[in-house]
C-alpha positions in Angstrom: -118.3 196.1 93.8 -117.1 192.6 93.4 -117.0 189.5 94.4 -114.1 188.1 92.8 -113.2 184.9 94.3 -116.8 183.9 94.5 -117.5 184.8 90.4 -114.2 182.8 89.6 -114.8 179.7 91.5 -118.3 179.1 90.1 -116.6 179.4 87.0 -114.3 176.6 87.5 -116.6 174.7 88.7 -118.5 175.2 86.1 -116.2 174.9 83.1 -114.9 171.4 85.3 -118.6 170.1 84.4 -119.3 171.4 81.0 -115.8 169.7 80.0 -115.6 166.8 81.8 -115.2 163.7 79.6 -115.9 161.3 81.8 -119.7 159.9 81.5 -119.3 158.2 85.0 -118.6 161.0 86.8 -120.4 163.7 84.8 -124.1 164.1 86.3 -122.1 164.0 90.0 -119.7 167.5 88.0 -123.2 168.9 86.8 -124.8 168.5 90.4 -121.5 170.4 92.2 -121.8 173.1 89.5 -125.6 173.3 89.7 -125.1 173.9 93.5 -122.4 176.7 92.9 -124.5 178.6 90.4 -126.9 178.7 93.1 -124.7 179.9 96.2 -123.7 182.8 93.2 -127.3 183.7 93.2 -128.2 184.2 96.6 -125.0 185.6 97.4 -125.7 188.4 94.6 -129.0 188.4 95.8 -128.1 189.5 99.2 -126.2 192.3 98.2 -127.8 195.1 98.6 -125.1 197.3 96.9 -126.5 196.1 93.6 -125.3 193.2 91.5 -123.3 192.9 88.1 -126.1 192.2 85.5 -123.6 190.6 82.7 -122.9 187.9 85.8 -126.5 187.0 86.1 -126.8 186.7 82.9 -123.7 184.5 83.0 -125.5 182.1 86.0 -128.6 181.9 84.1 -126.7 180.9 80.9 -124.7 178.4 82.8 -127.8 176.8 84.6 -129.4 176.5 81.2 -126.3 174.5 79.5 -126.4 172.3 82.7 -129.7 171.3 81.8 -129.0 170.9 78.5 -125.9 168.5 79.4 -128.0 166.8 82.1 -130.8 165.9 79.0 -128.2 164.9 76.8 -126.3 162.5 79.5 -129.8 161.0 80.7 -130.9 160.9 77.1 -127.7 159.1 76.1 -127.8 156.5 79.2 -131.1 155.9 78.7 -130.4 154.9 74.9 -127.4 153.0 75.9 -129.5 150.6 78.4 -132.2 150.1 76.1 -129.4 149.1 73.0 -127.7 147.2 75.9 -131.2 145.0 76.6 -132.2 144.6 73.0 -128.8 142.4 72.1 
């Protein structure tokens, strides 16, 4: 039991976030990717066949980085506008 095309394209829209370069464009990758991971999850939720655990784990991991990236970026602009007022 798989759902192939469904794992993969998470992935790429997932990999597409966690290496974008572009700060501008970023938190709008994160958001996409965030919204993938969670189609994944229901659709693995709905499956009543049962569900690969390594994937889950994979989704959680993924959501987790997100966050991380998503702290970092806010973090980051946050500093920037404050360094931008101060001169």
């Amino acid at each position: 039991m798989t759902n192939a095309p469904s794992e993969k394209n998470w992935q790429k829209i997932y990999e597409a976030a966690v290496f974008e370069p572009d700060s501008a464009v970023l938190l709008e990758k994160i958001d996409i990717a965030q919204k993938a991971i969670h189609m994944r999850v229901r659709e693995l939720n709905e499956d009543r066949t049962g569900s690969d655990l390594r994937e889950r784990q994979q989704l959680a991991d993924a959501l987790r980085i997100l966050q991380s990236l998503l702290t970092i970026e806010n973090k980051d602009h946050r500093r920037s506008g404050f360094q931008a007022r101060t001169r």
